[in-house]
N, C-alpha and C positions, 0 to 999 in steps of 0.2 A: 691880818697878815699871819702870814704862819712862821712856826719856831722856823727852820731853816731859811726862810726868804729873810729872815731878820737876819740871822747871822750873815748869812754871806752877804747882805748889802752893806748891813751898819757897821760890822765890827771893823776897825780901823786893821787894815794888811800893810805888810811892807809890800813895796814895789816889785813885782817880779812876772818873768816872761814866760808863759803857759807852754808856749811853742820849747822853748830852750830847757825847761822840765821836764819835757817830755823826752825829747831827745837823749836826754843826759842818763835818766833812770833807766837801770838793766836790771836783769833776773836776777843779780847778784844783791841789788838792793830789796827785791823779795825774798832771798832768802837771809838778808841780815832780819830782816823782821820776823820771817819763819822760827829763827833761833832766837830771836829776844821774847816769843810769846810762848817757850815750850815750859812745859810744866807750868805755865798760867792758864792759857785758853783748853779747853777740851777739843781733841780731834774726836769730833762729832762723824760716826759711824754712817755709810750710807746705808739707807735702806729702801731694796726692792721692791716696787709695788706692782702688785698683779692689773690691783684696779684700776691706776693711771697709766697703766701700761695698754690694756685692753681699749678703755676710750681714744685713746690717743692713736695706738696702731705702731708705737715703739717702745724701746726696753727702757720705763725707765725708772731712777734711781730718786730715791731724795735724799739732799741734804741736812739734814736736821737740825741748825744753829738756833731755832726756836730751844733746844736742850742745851744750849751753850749758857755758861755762867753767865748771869744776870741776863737769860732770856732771852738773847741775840746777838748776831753779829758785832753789833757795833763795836763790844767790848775788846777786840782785835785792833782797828785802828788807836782807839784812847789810849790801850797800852801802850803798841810801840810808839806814838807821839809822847807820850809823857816819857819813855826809855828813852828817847834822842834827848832827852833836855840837857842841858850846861849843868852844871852842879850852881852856878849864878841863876839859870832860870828857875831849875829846881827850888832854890832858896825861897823864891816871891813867891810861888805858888801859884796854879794855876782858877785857871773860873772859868764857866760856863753858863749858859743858861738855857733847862731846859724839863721837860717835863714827863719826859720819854726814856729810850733805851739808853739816849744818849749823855741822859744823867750818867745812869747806874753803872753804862759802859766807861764813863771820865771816872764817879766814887768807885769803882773797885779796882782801877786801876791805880789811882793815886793810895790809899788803902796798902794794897800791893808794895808801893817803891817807895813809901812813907814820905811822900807829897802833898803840902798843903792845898787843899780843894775847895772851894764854892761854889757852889751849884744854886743859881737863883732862880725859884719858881713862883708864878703865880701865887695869892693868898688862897684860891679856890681849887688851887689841884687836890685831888684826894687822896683822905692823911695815910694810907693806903701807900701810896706813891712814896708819898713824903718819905715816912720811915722807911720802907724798902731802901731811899737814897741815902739819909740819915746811917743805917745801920751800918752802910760802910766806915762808919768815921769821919762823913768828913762836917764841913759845914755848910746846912741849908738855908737857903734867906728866903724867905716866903714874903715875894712885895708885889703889889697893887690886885687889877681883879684879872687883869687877863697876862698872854704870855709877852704881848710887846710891853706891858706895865713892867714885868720882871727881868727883860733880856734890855731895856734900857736903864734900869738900876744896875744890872751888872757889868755893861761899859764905865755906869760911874765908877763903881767900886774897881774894874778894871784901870780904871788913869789915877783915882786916889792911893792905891796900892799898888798898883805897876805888878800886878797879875800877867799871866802868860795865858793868852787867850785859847780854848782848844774848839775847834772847827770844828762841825761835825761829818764836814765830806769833801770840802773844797781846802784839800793839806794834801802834802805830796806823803808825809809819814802816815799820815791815817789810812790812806789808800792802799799806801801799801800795806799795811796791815790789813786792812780788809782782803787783800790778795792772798794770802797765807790759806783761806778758802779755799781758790780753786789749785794750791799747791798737792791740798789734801786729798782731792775728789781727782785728780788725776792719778797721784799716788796710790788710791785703790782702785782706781776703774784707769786703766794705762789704755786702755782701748775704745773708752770716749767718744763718742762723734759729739756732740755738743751739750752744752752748759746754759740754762738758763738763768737769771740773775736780777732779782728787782732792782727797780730805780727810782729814786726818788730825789735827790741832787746830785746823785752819780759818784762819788765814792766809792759805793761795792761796786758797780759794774765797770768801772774805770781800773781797781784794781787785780778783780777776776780777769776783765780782759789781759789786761797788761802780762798778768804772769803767766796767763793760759798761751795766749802768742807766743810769747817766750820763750816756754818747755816747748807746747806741740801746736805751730803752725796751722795745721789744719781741722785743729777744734774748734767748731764754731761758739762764738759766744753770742747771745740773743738776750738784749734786756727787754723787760716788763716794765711798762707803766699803765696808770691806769688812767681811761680814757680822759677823765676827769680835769686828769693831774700831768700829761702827757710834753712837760717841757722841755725834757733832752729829745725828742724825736720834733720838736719844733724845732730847737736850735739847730739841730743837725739839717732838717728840712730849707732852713733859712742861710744857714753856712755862717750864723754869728747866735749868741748869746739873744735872746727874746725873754720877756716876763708876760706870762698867762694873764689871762685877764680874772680868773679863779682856780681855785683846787678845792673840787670841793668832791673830795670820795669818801668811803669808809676804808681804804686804805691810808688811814691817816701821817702814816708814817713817811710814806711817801706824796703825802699832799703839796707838794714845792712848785712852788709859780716863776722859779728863779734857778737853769741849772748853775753849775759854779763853773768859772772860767777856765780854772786846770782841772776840772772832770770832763767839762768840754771836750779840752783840746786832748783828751787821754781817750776818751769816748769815739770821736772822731774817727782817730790811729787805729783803735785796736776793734772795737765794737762789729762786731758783722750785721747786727739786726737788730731793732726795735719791735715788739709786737705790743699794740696795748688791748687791754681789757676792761670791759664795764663792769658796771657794780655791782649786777647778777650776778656776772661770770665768777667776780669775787667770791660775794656769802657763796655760791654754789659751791665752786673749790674749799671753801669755808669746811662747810659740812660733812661734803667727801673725806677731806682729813680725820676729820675727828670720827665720822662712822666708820671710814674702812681704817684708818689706822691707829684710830684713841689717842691722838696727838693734839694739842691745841695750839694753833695762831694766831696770829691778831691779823691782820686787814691787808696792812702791808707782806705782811708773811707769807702768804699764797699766793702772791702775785705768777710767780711760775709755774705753780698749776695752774692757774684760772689759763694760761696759756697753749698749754698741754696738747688742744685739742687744734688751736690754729697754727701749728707749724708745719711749713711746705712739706715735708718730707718724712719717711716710715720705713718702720725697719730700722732704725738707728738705737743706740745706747746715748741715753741721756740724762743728765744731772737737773734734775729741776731743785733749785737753795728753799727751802723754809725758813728766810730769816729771821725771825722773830717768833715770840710767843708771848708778850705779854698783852694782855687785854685785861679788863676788870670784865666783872659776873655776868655785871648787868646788859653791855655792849654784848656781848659775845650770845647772850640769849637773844636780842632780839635781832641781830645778824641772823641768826640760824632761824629765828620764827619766818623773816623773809625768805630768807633761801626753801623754806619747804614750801611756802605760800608759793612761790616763784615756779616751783618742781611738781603741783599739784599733789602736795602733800596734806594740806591744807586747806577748806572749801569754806568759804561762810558764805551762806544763802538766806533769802527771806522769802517767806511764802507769805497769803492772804488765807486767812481761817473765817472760819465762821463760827460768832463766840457762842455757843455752846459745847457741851460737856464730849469726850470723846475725840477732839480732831488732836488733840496735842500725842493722843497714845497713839491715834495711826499715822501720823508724821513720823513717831518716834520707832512703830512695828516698820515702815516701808525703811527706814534707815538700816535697824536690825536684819532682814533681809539682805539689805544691799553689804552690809558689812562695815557700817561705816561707823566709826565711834565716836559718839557726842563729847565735844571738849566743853563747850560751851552753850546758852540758849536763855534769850530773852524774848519777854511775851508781853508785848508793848500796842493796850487799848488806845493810847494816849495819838499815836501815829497816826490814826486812821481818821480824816474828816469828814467823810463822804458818809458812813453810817454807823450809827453805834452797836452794830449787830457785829460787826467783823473786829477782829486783831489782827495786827501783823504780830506773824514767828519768826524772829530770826535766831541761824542754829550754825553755828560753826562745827566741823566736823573733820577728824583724820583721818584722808583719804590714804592710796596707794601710789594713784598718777592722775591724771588727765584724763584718763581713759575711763574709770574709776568715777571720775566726777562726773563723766559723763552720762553714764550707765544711774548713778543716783537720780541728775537730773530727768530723765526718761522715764523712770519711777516712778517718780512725782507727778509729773505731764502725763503718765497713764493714770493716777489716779485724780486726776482732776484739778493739780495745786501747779500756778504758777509761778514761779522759779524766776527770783530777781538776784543774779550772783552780785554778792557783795565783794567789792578791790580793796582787800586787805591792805595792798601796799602804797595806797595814795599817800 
């Protein structure tokens, strides 16, 4: 079960009516959030891109919230939900559980309005993580091995302490604070044709919409999810609330098997379009960021690029969000080793040699020709059953494209060696 499908089913809500929230919320109440997050959140600068602008066939822009304190958007809703409290709710403090943005976004906000916090994760999240959340001040509880072990110790600690539960997307104040986004991306771009906007329980895209209808009518809003994970475009597809039967992407952030009932009904109202994306399209968008723009995100983060390329229409001014940027070292390298494997950046092949002296340097003279640079190469007697005269070579190498792999393989086939392409990405 993933953090967000736990929050919104388990954690105990008061009663109240999706439809009649919706109604009630105006532009007035995204900009009391606009003014309670100023001089906290960062208004994250757009920036032009030549690259996604060229593939795509429009002008478009990015958002940057992956630059936003503590790494993402989220940290806009946590605020203004913890600014609304009572000075009575304030008192008990609030709790969470979680092991993502939506930590760091609840610790720097409570930090902020000097708000008791706990945030309960996993024993096994990475201590990495941990301190990042830790450092704000508040308090971490590190229980059991996974994240349903530590978001059901924090409903207990939630009834033994009468804590104020914070939502991570299904809250009418979070949302709006996530709206405070497209206040700013209209703000500098007034001439907008639309706005892209990941999804993952619907929050950002619920509050983007909301307040982008609001100012300018005829800005289209398009959320991203990824194929995987694709359960506000079922809800909507079904005209009720549906639970996935998995979410299983490397945009983990958005991995939700469960959209929330007032993202729903906000989703619904304002949403123009859903486009989702697979988990190529992902790492691919992955990589483009960081090679054309030296920018890092994490999975969920790109979700609007990965989009970029399937939107009906050209010629347009468009805001694709970056919302996020945290990933650890390790994920984020071997995302990007796929995406190049994916891109024919990448070749691992095996040939059949013949064991004596000489055939490893002309495998290796036909690569040098070809241009191709050995990452990797193993030289395995052990494979071969049929006779003990032969080896297999296998050689991993950094190509250019497809085209590139191709021309190696041809190479080889004119020199006599056949060519069994190894699937890096099984």
């Amino acid at each position: 079960m993933s953090e967000n499908n736990f929050e919104d089913n388990a954690v105990e809500k008061n009663e109240f009516d999706p439809a009649e929230i919706v109604a009630n919320t105006t532009i007035a109440d995204v900009y009391r959030a606009d003014k309670q997050l100023a001089g906290v959140v960062s208004k994250t600068k757009l920036i032009h891109s030549d690259y996604f602008s060229e593939i795509s066939g429009n002008e478009v822009y990015l958002k940057p919230e992956n630059l936003q304190h503590t790494g993402a958007f989220k940290l806009r809703g946590a605020y203004n939900k913890l600014s609304q409290l009572t000075e009575e709710e304030r008192s008990k403090g609030v709790i969470t559980a979680s092991a993502g943005n939506h930590a760091q976004g609840v610790a720097y906000a409570a930090q902020k309005l000097g708000i008791k916090a706990v945030i309960c994760m996993p024993a096994t999240t990475p201590i990495l993580k941990v301190e990042a959340t830790r450092a704000y001040g508040v308090e971490v509880v590190l229980h059991g091995d996974s994240f349903d072990d530590a978001a059901a110790h924090s409903l207990e600690l939630q009834k033994q302490h009468g804590y104020v539960y914070v939502h991570p997307f299904n809250d009418r104040e979070v949302l709006l604070g996530q709206g405070t986004t497209a206040l700013e991306i209209i703000n500098e771009l007034k001439d907008v044709d639309a706005i892209l906007v990941p999804i993952g329980g619907g929050g950002f895209a619920s509050g983007v919409a909301l307040a982008t209808k609001m100012v300018s009518p005829h800005v289209q809003v398009i959320g991203v999810e990824p194929e995987n994970a694709a359960c506000m475009k079922a809800a909507l597809e079904a005209g009720r609330i549906v639970t996935l039967e998995s979410a299983d992407t490397v945009a983990d952030g958005c991995a939700v098997k469960t959209a929330g009932e007032l993202t729903f009904a906000f989703c619904k109202k304002y949403l123009d379009d859903i486009i989702t994306v697979n988990e190529m399209e992902i790492m691919s968008a992955l990589l483009s960021l960081i090679e054309k723009h030296k920018l890092i995100a994490e999975g969920a983060g790109v979700l609007s690029l990965a989009a970029l390329q399937k939107l009906p229409f050209k010629n347009k001014k468009v805001a694709a969000i970056v919302s996020g940027g945290n990933i650890d070292i390790s994920t984020i390298s071997t995302l990007i080793d796929k995406a190049l494997i994916a891109r024919g950046r990448i070749f691992c092949f095996a040939v059949m040699l013949p064991d004596k002296p000489g055939q490893l340097l002309n495998v290796s003279q036909i690569l040098t020709d070809e241009n191709a640079n050995v990452i990797k190469l193993e030289h395995d007697q052990a494979r071969v059953t049929d006779s003990f005269k032969k080896v297999v070579l296998e050689v991993t190498v950094e190509t250019n494209n497809q085209d590139h792999i191709n021309r190696i393989i041809k190479a080889l086939n004119d020199h006599g060696y056949d060519v069994e392409q190894i699937d890096l990405l099984r």
